[in-house]
KOLBAKE-701311 format. One record per residue (C-alpha): residue in one letter; residue number from 1; y, z, x. Coordinates in steps of 0.25 Angstrom, whole numbers. Layout:
<nodes>
<node residu="A" num="NUM" v="Y" w="Z" u="X"/>
...
</nodes>
This chain:
<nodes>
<node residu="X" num="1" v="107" w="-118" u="-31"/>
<node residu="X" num="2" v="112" w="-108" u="-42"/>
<node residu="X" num="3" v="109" w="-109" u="-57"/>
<node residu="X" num="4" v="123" w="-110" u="-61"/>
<node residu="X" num="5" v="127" w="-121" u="-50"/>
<node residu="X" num="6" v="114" w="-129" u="-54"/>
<node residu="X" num="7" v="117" w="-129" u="-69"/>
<node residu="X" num="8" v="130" w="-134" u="-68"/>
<node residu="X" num="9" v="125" w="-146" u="-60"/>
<node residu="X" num="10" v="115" w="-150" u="-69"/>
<node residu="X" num="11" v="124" w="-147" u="-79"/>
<node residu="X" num="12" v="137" w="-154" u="-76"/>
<node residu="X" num="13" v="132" w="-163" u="-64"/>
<node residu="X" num="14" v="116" w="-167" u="-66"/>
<node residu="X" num="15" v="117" w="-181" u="-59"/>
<node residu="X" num="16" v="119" w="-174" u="-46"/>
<node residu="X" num="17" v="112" w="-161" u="-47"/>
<node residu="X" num="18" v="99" w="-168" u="-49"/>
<node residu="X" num="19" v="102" w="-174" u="-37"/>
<node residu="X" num="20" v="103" w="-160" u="-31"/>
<node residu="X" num="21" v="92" w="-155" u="-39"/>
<node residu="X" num="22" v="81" w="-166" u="-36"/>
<node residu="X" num="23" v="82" w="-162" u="-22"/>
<node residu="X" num="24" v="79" w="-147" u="-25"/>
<node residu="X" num="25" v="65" w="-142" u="-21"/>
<node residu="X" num="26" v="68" w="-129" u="-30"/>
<node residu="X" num="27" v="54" w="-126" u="-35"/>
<node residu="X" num="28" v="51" w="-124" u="-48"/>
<node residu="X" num="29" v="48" w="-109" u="-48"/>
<node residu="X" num="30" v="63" w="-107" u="-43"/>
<node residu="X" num="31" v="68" w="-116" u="-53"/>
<node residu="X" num="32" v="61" w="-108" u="-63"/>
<node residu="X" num="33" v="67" w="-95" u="-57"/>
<node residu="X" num="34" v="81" w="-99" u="-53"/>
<node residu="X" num="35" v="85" w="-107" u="-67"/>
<node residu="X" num="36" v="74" w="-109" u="-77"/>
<node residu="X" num="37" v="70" w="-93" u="-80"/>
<node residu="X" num="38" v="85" w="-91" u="-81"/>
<node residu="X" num="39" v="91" w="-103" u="-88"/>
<node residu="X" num="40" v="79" w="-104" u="-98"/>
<node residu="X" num="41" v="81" w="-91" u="-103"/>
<node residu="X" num="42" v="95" w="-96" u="-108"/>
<node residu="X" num="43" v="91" w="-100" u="-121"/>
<node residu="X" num="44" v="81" w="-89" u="-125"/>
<node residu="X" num="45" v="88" w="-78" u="-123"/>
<node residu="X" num="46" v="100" w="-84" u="-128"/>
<node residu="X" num="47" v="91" w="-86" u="-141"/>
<node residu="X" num="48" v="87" w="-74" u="-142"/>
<node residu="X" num="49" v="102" w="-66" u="-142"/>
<node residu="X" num="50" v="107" w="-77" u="-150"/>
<node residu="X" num="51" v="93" w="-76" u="-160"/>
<node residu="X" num="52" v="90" w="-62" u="-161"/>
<node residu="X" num="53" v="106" w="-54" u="-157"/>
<node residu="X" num="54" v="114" w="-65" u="-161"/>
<node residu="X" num="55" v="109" w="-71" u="-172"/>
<node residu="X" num="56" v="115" w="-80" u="-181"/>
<node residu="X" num="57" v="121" w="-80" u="-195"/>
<node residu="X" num="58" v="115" w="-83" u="-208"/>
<node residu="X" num="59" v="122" w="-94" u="-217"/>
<node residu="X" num="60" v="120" w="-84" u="-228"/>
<node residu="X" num="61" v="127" w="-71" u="-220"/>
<node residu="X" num="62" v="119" w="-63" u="-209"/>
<node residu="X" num="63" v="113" w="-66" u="-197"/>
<node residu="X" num="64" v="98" w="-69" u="-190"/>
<node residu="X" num="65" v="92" w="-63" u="-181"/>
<node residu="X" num="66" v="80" w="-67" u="-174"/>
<node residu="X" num="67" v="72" w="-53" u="-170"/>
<node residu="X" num="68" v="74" w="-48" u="-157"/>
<node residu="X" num="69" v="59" w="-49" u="-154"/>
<node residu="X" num="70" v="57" w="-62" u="-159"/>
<node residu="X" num="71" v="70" w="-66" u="-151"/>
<node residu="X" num="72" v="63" w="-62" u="-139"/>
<node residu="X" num="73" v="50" w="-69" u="-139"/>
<node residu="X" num="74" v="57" w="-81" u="-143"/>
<node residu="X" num="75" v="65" w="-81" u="-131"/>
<node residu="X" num="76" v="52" w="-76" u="-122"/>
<node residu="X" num="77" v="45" w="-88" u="-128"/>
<node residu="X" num="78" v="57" w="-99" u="-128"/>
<node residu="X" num="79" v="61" w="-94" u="-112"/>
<node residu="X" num="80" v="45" w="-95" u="-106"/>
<node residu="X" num="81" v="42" w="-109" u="-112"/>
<node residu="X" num="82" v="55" w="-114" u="-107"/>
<node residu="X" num="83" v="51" w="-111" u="-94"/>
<node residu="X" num="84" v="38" w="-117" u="-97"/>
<node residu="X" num="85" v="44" w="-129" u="-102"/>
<node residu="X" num="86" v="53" w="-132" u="-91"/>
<node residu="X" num="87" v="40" w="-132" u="-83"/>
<node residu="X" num="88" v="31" w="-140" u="-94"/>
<node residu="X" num="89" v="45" w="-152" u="-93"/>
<node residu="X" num="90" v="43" w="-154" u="-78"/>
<node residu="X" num="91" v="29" w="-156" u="-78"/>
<node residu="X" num="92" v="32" w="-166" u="-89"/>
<node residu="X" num="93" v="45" w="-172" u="-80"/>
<node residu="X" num="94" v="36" w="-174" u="-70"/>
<node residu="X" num="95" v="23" w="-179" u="-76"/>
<node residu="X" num="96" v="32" w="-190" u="-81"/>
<node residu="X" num="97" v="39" w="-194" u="-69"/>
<node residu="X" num="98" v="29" w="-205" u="-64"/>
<node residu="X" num="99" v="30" w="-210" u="-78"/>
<node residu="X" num="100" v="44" w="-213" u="-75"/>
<node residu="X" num="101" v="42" w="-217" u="-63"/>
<node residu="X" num="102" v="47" w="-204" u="-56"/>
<node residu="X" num="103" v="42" w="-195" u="-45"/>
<node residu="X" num="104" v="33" w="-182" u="-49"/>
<node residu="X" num="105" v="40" w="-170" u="-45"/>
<node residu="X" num="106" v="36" w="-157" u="-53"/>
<node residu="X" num="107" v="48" w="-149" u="-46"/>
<node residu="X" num="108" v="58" w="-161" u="-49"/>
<node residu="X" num="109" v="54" w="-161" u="-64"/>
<node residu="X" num="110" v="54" w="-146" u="-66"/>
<node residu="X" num="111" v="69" w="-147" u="-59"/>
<node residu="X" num="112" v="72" w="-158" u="-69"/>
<node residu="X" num="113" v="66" w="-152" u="-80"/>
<node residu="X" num="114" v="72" w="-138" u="-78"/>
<node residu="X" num="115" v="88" w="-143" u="-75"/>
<node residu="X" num="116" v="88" w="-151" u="-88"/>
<node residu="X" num="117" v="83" w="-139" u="-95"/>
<node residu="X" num="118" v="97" w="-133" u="-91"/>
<node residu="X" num="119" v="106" w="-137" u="-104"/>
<node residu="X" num="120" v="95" w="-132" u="-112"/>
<node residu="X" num="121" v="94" w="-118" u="-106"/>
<node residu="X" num="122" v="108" w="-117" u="-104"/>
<node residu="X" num="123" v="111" w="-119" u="-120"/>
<node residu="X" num="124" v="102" w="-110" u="-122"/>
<node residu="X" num="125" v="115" w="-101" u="-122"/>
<node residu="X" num="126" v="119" w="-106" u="-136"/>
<node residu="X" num="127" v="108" w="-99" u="-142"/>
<node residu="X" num="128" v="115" w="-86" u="-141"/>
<node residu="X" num="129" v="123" w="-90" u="-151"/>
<node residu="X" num="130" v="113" w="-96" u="-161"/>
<node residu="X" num="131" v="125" w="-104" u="-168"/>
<node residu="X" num="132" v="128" w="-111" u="-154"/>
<node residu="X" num="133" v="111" w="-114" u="-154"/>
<node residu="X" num="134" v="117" w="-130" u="-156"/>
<node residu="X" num="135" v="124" w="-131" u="-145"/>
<node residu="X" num="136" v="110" w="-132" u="-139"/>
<node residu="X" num="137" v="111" w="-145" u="-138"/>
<node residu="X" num="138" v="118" w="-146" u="-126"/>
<node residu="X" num="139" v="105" w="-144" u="-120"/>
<node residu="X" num="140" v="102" w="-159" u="-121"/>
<node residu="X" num="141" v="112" w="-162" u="-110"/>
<node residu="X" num="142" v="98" w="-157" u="-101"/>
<node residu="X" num="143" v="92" w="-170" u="-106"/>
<node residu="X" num="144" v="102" w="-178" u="-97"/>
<node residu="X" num="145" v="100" w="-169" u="-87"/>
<node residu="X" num="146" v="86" w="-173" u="-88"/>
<node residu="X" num="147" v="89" w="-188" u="-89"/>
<node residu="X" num="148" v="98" w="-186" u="-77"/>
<node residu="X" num="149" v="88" w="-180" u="-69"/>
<node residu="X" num="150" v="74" w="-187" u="-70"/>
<node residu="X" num="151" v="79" w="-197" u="-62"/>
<node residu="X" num="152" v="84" w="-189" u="-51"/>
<node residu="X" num="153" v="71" w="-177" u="-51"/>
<node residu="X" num="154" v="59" w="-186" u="-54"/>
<node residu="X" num="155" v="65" w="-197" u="-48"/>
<node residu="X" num="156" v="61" w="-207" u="-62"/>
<node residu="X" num="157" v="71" w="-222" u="-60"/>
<node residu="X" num="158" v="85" w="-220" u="-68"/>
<node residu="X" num="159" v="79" w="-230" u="-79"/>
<node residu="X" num="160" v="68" w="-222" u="-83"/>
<node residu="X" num="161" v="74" w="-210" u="-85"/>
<node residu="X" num="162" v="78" w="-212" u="-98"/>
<node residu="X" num="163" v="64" w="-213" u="-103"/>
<node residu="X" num="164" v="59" w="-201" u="-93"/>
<node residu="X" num="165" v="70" w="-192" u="-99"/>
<node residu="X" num="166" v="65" w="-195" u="-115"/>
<node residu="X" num="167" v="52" w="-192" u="-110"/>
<node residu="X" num="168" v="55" w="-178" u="-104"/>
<node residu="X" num="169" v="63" w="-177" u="-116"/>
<node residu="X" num="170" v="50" w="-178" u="-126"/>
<node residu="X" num="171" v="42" w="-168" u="-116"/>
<node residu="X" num="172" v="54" w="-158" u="-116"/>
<node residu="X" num="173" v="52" w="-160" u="-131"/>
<node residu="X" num="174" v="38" w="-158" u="-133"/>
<node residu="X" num="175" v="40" w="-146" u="-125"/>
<node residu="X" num="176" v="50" w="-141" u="-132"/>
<node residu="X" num="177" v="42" w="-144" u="-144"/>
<node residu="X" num="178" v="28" w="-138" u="-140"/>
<node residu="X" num="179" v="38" w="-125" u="-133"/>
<node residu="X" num="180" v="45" w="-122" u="-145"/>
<node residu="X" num="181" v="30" w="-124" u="-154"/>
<node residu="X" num="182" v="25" w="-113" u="-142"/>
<node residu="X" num="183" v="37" w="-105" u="-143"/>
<node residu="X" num="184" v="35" w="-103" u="-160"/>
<node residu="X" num="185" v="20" w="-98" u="-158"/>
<node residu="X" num="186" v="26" w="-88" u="-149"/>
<node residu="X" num="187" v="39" w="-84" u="-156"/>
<node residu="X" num="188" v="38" w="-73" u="-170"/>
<node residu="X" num="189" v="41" w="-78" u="-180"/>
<node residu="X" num="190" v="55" w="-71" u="-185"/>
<node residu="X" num="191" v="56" w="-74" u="-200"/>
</nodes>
């Protein structure tokens, strides 16, 4: 399936393109190849127009701009431990699938992790326009994508998805979490 066709089904119909997906046997290198090296780079290269060419404006008169080499290794550094994060989720989707009395299934999780990433990446886009960087928060909806999902890709009962999803959710935190820590050793300081 194509990138645009699949993002509009889990986008505007994710009851029954998780049906469609769970029956996928895409492995996870194509997934990484057909969606995730494109998608995840939304958001950084998006920061890094809107950081270091657009910047933004000063309540005192003027404008900031993050350095253009700064800008870049943020963006290098944000871009590969998003691909590694994906990865890092799924191993933790399905590490907790017995737990909720679902099936193992790395490639299911990895799917499931990387589709309710979606959102996320694709309001990425707001960055360019570091003003619009609240609009960000329509990235939750992949949290319902998530909740809709688990069910369906790691085959966990309806009645214990709940409490499955609000434990993905605290490892997608922690991961943020440690990422972003990882990312700040990395990353210049730009004062």
């Amino acid at each position: 399936m194509n990138i645009t066709e699949r993002i509009k089904g889990i986008l505007l119909g994710p009851k029954e393109e998780w049906q469609t997906i769970a029956g996928e046997t895409t492995p996870i290198g194509d997934l990484y190849k057909n969606y995730i090296i494109i998608l995840a780079a939304i958001g950084p290269v998006a920061s890094f127009i809107g950081m270091s060419l657009v910047g933004f404006s000063l309540p005192m008169g003027g404008a900031f701009r993050v350095p253009i080499t700064s800008g870049i290794i943020t963006a290098v550094v944000q871009y590969g431990l998003t691909l590694v994060g994906v990865y890092i989720l799924a191993i933790i989707i399905d590490a907790l699938a017995p737990t909720f009395s679902g099936e193992k299934n790395l490639n299911q999780a990895f799917k499931l992790a990387m589709y309710s990433c979606i959102p996320g990446w694709l309001v990425g886009i707001f960055a360019l326009i570091p003003a619009l960087g609240v609009l960000g928060i329509l990235g939750l909806y992949g949290l319902y994508l998530l909740y809709v999902g688990l069910p369906v890709l790691m085959k966990s009962p309806k009645e214990k998805s709940t409490v499955y999803t609000i434990a993905v959710i605290i490892a997608a935190i922690i991961i943020f979490v440690v990422t972003g820590a990882i990312s700040r050793f990395f990353i210049p300081d730009i004062r």
